[in-house]
MDTraj code that builds the backbone (N, CA, C; nanometers):
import mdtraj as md
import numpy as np

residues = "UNK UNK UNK UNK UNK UNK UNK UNK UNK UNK UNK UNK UNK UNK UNK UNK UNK UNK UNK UNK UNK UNK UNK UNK UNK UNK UNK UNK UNK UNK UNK UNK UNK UNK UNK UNK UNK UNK UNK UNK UNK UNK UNK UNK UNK UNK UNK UNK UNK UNK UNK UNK UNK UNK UNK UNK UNK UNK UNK UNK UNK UNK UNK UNK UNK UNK UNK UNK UNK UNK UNK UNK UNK UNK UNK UNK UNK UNK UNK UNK UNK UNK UNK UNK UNK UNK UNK UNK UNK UNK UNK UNK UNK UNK UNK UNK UNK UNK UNK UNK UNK UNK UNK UNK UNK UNK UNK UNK UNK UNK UNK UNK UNK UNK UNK UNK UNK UNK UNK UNK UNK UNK UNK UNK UNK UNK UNK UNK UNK UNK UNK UNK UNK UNK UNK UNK UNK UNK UNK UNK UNK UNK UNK UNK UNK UNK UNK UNK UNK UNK UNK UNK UNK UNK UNK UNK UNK UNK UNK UNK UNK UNK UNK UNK UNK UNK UNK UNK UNK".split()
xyz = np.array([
    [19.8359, -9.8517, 0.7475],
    [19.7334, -9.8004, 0.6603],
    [19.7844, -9.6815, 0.5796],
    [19.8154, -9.5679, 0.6997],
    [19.9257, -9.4444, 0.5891],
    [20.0306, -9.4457, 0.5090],
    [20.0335, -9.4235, 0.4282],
    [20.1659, -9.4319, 0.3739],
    [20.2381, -9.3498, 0.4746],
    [20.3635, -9.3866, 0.4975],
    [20.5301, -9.3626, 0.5212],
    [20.5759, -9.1721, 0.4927],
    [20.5508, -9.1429, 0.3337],
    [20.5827, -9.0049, 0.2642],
    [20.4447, -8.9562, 0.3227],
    [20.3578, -8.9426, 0.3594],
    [20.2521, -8.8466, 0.4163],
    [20.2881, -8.8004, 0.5360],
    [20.3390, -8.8955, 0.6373],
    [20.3853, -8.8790, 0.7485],
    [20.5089, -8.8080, 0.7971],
    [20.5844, -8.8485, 0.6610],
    [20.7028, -8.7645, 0.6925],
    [20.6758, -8.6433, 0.6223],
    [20.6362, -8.6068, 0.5321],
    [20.5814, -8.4721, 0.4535],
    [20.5080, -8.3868, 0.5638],
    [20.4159, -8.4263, 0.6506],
    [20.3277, -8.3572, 0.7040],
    [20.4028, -8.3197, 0.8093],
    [20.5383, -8.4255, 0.8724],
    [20.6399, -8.4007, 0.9660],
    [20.7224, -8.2403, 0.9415],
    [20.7736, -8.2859, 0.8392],
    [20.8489, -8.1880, 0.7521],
    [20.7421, -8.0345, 0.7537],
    [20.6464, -8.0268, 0.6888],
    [20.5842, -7.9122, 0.7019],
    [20.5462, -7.8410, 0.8562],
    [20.4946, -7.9681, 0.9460],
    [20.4704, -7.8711, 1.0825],
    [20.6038, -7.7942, 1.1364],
    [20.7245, -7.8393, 1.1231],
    [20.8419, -7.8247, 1.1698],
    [20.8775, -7.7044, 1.1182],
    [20.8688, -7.6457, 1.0051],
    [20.8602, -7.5566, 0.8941],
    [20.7264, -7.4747, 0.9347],
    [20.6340, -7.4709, 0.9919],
    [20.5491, -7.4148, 1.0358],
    [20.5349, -7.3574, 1.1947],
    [20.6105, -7.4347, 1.2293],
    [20.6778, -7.4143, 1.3944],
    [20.7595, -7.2798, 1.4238],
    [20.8568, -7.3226, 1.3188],
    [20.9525, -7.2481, 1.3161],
    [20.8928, -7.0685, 1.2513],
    [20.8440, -7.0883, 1.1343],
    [20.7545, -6.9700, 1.0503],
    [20.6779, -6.9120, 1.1778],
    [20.6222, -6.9413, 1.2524],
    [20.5379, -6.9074, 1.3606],
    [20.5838, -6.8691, 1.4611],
    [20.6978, -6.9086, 1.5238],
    [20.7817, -6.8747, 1.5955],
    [20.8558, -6.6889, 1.5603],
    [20.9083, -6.6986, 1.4253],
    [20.9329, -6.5670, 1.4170],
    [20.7904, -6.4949, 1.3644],
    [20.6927, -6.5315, 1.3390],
    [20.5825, -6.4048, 1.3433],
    [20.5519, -6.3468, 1.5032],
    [20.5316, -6.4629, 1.5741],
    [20.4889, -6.4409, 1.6750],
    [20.6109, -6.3295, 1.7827],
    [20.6745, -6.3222, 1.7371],
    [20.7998, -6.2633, 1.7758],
    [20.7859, -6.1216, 1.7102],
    [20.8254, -6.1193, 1.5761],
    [20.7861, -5.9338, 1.5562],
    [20.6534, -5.9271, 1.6079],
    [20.5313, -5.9871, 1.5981],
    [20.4219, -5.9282, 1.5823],
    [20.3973, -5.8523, 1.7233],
    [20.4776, -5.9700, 1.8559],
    [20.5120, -5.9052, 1.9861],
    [20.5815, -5.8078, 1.9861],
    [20.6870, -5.7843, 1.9192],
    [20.7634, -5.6489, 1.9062],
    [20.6974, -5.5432, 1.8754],
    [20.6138, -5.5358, 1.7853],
    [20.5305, -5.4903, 1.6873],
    [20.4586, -5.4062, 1.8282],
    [20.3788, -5.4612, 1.8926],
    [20.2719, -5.4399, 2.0167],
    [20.3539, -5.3807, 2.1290],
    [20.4650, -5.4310, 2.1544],
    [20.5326, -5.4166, 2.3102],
    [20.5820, -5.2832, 2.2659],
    [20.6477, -5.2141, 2.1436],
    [20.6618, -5.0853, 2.0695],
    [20.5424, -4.9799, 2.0995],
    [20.4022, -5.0179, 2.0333],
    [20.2899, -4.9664, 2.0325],
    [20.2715, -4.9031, 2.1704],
    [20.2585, -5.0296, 2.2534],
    [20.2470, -5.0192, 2.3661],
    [20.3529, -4.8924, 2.4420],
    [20.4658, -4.8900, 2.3769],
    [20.5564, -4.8060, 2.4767],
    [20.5396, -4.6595, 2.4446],
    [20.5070, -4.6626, 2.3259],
    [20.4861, -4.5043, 2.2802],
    [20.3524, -4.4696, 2.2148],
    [20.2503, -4.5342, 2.3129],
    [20.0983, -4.4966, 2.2974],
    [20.0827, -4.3415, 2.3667],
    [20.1668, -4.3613, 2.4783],
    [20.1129, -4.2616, 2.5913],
    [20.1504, -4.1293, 2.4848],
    [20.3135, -4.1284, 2.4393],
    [20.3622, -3.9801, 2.4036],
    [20.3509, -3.9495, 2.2500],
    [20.2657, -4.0861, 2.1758],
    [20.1905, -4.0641, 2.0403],
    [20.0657, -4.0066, 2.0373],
    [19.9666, -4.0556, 2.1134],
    [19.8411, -4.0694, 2.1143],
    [19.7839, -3.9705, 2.2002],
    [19.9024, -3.8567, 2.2976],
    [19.8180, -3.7633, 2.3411],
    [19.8283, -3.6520, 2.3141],
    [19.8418, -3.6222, 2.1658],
    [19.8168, -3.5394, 2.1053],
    [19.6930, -3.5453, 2.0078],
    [19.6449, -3.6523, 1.9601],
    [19.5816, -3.7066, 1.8674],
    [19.3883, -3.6790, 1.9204],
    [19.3403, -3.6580, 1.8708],
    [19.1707, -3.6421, 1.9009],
    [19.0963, -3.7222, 1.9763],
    [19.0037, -3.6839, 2.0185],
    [18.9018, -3.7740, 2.0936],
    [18.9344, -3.9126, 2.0278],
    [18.8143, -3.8908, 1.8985],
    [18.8136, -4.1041, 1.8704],
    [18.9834, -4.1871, 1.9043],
    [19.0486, -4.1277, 1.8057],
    [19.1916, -4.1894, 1.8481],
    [19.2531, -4.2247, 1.9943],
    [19.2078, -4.1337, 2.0540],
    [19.2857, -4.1447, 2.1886],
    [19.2259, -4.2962, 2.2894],
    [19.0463, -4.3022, 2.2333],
    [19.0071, -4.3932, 2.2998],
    [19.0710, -4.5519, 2.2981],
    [19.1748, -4.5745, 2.2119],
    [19.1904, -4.7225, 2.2313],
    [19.2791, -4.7164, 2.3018],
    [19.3568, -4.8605, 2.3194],
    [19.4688, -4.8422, 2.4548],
    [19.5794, -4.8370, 2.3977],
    [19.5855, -4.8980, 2.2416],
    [19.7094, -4.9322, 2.2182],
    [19.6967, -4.8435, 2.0663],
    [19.7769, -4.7401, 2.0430],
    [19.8188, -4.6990, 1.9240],
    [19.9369, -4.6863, 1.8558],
    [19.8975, -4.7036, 1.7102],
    [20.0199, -4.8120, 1.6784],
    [20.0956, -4.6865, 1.5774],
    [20.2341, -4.6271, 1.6089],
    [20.2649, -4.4349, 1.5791],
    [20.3568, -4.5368, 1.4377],
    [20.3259, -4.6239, 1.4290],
    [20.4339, -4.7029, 1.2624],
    [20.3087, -4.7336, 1.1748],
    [20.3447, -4.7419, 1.0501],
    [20.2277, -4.8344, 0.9502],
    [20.1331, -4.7302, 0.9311],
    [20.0271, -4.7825, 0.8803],
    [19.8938, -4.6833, 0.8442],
    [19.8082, -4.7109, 0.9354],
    [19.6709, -4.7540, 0.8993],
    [19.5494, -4.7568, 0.9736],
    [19.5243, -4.8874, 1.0010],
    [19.5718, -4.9619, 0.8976],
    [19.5437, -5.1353, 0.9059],
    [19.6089, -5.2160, 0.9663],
    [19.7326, -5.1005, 1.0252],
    [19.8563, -5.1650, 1.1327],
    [19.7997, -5.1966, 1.2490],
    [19.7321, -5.1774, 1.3104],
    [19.6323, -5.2312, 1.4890],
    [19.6073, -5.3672, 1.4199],
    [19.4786, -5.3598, 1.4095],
    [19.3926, -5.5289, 1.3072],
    [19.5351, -5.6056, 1.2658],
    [19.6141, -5.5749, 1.1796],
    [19.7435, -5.6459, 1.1358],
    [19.7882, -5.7267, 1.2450],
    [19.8581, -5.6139, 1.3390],
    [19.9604, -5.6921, 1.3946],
    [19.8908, -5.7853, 1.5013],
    [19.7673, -5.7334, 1.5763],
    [19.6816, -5.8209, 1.6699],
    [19.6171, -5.9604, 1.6250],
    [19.5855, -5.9526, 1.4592],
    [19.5432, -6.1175, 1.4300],
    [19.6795, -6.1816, 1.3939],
    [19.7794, -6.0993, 1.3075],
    [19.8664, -6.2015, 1.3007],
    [19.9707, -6.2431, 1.4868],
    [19.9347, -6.1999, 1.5744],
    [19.9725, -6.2296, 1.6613],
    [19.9285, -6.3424, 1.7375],
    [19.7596, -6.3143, 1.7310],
    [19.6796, -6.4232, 1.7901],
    [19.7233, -6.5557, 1.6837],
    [19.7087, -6.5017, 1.5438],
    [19.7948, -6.6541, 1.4498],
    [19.9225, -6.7447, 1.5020],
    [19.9795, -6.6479, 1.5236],
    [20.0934, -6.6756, 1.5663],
    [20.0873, -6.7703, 1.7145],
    [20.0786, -6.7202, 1.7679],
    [20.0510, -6.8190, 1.9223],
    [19.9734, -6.9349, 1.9311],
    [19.8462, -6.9206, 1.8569],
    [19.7581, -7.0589, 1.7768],
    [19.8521, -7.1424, 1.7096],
    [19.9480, -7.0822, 1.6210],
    [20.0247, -7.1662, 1.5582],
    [20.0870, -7.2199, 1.5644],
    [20.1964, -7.1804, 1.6990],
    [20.2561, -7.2271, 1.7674],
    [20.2278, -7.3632, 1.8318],
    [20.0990, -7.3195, 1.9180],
    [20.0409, -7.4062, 1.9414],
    [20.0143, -7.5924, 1.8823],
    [19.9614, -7.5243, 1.7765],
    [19.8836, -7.6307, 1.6436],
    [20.0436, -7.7072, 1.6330],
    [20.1264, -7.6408, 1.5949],
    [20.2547, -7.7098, 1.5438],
    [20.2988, -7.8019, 1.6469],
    [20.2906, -7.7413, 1.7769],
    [20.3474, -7.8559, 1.8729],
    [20.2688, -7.9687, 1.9120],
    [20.1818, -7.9506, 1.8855],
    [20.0310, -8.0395, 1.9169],
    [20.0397, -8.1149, 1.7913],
    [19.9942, -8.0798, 1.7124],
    [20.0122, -8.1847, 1.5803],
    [20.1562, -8.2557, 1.5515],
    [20.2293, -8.2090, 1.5870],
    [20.3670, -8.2970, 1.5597],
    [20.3415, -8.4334, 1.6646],
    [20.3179, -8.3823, 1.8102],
    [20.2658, -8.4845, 1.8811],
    [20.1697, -8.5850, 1.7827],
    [20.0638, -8.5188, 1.7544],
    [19.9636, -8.6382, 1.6832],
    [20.0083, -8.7057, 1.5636],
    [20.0694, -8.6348, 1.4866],
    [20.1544, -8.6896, 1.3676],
    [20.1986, -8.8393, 1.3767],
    [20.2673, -8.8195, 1.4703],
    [20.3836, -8.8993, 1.5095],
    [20.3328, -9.0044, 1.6067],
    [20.1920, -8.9851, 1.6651],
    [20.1581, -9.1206, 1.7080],
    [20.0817, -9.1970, 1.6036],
    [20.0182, -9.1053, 1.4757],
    [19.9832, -9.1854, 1.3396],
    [19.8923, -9.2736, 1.3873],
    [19.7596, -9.2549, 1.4189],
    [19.6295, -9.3075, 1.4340],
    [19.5234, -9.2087, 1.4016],
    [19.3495, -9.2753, 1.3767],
    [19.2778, -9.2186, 1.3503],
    [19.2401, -9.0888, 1.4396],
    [19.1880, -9.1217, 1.5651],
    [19.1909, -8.9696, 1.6687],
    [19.2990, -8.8966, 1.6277],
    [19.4225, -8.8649, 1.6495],
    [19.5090, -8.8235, 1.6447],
    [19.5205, -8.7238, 1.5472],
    [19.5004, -8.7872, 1.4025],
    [19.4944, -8.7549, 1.2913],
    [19.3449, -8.6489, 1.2702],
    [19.2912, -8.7148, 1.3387],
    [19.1759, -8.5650, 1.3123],
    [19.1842, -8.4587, 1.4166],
    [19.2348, -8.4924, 1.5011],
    [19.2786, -8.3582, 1.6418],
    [19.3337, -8.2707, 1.5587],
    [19.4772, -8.3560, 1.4941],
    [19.5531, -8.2102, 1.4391],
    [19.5073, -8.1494, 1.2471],
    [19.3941, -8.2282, 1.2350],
    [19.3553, -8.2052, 1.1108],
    [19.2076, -8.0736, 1.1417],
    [19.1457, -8.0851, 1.2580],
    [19.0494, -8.0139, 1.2851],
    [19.1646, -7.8598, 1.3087],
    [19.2660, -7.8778, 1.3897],
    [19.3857, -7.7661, 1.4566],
    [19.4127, -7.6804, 1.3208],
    [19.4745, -7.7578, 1.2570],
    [19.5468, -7.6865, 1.1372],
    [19.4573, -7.6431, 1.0398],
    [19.3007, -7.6935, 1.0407],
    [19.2416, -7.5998, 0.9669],
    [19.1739, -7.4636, 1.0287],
    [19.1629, -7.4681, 1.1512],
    [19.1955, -7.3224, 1.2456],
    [19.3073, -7.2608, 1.2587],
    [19.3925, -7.3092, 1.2318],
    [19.5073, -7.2085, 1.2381],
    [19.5136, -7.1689, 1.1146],
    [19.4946, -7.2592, 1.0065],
    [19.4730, -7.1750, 0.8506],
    [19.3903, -7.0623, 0.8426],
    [19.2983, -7.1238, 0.8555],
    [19.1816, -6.9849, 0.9158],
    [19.2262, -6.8684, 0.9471],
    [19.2670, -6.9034, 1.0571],
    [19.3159, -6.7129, 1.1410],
    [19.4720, -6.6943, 1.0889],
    [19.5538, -6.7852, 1.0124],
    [19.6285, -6.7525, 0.9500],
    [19.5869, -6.6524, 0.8226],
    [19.4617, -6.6860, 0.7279],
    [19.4476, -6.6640, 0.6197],
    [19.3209, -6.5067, 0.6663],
    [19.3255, -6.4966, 0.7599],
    [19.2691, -6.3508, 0.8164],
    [19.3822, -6.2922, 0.8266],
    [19.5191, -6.3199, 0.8994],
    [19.5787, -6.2314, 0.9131],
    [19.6763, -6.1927, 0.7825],
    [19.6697, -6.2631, 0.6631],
    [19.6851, -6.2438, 0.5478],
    [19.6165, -6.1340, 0.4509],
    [19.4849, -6.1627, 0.4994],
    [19.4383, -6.0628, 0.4014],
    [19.4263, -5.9449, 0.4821],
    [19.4795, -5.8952, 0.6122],
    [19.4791, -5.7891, 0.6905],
    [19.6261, -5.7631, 0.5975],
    [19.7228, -5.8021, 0.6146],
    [19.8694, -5.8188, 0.5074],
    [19.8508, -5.7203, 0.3890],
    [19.7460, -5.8297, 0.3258],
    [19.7170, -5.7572, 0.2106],
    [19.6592, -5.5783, 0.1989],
    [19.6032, -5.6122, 0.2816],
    [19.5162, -5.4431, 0.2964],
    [19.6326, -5.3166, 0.3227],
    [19.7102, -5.3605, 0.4539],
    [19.8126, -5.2857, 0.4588],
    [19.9112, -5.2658, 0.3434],
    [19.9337, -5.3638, 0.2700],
    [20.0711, -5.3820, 0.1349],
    [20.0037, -5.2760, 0.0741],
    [19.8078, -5.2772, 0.0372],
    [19.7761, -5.2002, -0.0438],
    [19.8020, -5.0436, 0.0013],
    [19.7534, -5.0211, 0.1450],
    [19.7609, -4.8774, 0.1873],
    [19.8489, -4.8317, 0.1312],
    [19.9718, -4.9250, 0.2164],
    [20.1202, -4.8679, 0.1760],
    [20.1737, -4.8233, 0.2766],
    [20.2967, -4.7824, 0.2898],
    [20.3760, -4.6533, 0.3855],
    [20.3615, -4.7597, 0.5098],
    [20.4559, -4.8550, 0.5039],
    [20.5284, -4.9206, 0.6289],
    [20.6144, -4.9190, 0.6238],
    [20.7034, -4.9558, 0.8064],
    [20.8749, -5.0220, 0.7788],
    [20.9209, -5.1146, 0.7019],
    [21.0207, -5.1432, 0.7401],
    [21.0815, -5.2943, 0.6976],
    [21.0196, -5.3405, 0.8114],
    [20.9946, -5.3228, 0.9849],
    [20.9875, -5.4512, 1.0105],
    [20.7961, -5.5107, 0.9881],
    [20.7156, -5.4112, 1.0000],
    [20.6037, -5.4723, 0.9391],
    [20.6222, -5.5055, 0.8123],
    [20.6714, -5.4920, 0.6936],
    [20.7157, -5.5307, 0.5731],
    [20.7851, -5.7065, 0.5968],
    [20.8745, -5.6967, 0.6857],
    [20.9261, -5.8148, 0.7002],
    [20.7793, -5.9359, 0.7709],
    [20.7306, -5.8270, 0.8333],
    [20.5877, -5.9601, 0.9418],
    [20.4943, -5.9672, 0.7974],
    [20.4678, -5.8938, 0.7286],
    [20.3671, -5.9182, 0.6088],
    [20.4033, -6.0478, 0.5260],
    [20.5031, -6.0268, 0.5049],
    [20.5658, -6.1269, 0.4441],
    [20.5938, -6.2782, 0.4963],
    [20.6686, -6.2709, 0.5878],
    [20.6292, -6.3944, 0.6919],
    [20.5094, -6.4274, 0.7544],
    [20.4108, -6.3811, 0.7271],
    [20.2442, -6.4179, 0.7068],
    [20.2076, -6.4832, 0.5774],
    [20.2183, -6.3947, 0.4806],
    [20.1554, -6.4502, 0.3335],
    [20.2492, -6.6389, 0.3605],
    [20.3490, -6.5935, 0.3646],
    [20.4329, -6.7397, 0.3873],
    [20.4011, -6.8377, 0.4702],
    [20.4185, -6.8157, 0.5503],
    [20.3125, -6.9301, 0.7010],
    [20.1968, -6.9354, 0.6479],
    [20.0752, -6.8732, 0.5741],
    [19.9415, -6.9053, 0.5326],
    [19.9511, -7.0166, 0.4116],
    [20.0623, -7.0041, 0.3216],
    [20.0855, -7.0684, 0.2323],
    [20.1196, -7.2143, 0.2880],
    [20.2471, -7.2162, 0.3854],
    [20.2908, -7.3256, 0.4159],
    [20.1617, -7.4228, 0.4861],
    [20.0924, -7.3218, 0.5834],
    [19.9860, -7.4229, 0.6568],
    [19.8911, -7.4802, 0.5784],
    [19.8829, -7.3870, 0.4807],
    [19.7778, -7.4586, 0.3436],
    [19.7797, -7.6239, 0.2793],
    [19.9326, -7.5861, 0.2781],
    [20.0421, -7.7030, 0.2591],
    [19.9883, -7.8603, 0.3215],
    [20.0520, -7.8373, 0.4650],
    [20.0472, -7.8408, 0.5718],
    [19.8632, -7.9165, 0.5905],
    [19.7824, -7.8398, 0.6007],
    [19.6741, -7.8627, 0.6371],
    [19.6152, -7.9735, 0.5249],
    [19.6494, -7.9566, 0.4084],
    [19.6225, -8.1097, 0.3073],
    [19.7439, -8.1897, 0.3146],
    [19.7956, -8.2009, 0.4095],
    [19.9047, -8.3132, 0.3659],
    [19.8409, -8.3756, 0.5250],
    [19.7950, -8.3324, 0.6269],
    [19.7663, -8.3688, 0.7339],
    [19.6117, -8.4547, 0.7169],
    [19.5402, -8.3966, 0.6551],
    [19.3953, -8.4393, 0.5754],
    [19.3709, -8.5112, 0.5111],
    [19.4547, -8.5416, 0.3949],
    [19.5165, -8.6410, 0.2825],
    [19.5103, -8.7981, 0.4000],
    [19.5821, -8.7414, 0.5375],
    [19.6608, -8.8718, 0.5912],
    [19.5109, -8.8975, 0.6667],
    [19.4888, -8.8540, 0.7494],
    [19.3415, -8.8768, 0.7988],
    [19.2175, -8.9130, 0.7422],
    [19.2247, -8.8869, 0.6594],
    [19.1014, -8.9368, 0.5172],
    [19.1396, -9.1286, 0.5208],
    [19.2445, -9.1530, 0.5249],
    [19.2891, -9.2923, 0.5248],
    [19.2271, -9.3506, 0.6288],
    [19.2226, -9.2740, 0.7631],
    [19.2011, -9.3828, 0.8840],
    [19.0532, -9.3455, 0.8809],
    [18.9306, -9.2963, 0.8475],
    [18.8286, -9.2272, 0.8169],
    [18.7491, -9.3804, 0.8348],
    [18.6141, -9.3720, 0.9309],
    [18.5864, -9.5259, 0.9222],
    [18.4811, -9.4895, 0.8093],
    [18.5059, -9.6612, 0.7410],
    [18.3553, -9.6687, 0.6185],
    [18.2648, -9.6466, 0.6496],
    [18.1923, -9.6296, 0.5817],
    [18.0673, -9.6894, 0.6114],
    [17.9783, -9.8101, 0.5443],
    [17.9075, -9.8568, 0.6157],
    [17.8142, -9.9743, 0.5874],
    [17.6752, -9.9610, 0.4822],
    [17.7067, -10.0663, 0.3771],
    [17.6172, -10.0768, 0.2858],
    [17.4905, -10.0956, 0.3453],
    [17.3532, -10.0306, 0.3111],
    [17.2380, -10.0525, 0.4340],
    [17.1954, -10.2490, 0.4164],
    [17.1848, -10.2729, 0.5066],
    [17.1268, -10.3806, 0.5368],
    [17.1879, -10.4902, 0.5467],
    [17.3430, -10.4203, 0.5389],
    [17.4624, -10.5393, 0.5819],
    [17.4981, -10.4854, 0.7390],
    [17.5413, -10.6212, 0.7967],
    [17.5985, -10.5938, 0.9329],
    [17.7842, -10.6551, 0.9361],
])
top = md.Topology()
chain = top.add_chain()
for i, resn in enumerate(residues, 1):
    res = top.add_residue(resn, chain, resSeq=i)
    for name in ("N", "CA", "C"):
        top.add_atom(name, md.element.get_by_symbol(name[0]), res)
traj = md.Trajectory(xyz[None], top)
């Protein structure tokens, strides 16, 4: 029923999305396991409100917490989605095709949150390179899954059952 080039296109993109996800999910952990190490001898100098969270983040501006925590949760979803949908891809049937077509438009989702968290920070301003480098490998993975998420949809729309003219059986 699918064409052949949908299947391999949509192949091609999760693999490319696997991989994109793989290194977010990686700084964005760096990103945190950092936070995490120098909360205690950042943050106890800093005022009441500040002090109350657990994790403060002594790099980036204000939009660096929200940043690196959705594109992290993206990241691990994505991970996810990619290995899961390559599975469904590749068995190329109707269920299948909507498992990883329902997946990848949640991972677009919280991809395209942790994008416009991206954005907010690019605007603040005053980051490293390596949040500079995770901003960037966000806007990119949101793009690709975009990709990604109509080339997977495109193919599922095919196996989509008709429906019946009324009063025919």
């Amino acid at each position: 029923m699918g064409s052949g080039g949908s299947k391999s296109t949509a192949l091609m993109l999760l693999v490319l999305n696997l991989g994109l996800y793989i290194i977010v999910t990686i700084i964005a952990g760096w990103a945190v396991n950092y936070a995490i190490e120098r909360t205690h001898e950042t943050a106890s100098v800093l005022l009441i409100p500040a002090r109350i969270f657990p994790i403060y983040f002594p790099m980036g501006n204000m939009a660096t917490g929200l940043f690196v925590i959705f594109s992290l949760v993206a990241g691990v979803v994505g991970v996810a989605t990619s290995v899961t949908g390559l599975t469904n891809v590749l068995q190329w049937d109707g269920p299948n095709l909507g498992a990883a077509a329902a997946s990848s438009l949640l991972t677009w989702a919280l991809s395209m949150l942790a994008t416009g968290l991206a954005c907010k920070e690019i605007y603040i301003g005053w980051t490293d390179a390596n949040l500079r480098t995770l901003e960037v490998m966000t806007v990119i993975t949101s793009a690709t899954q975009l990709f990604c998420t109509a080339a997977i949809h495109s193919s599922a729309e095919n196996f989509a059952p008709t429906t019946l003219a009324a009063g025919t059986v």
